[in-house]
Residue, then its C-alpha position, 0 to 999 in steps of 0.5 A: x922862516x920870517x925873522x922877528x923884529x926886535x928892538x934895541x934897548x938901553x941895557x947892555x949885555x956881558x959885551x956893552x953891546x944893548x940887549x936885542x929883544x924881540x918887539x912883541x916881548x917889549x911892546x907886552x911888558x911895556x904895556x905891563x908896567x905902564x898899567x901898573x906904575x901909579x900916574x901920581x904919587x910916591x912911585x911903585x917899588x921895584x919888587x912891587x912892579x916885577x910882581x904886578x907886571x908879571x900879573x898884568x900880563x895875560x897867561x899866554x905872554x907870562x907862558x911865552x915870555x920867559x923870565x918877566x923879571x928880566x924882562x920887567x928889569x930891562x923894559x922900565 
């Protein structure tokens, strides 16, 4: 089985270790909240962008995902 390609992130796990997440996940929440976060202007709050991301994403990644907030949380 060809292993996936994942990608460090800032966040840091239970250990300080960074969270390894898998490049797809990242680069489809990426793509998320960059659709949503207004290019001008006072901003998006977090509850508002954990919803909005969840809905920008298609319902293929929402069901193979898992949890958008964590993933919204450790992408932003």
């Amino acid at each position: 089985m060809e292993e996936e390609i994942k990608i460090a992130c800032k966040v840091n796990d239970e250990h300080g270790e960074p969270v390894q997440m898998i490049a797809w996940k990242y680069k489809a929440m990426r793509e998320a909240i960059l659709q949503v976060v207004p290019k001008e202007g006072e901003g998006i709050s977090f509850k508002d962008l954990r919803q909005q991301a969840k809905e920008a994403l298609t319902d293929e990644q929402r069901t193979n995902l898992g949890s958008a907030g964590w993933y919204t949380l450790t992408v932003k």
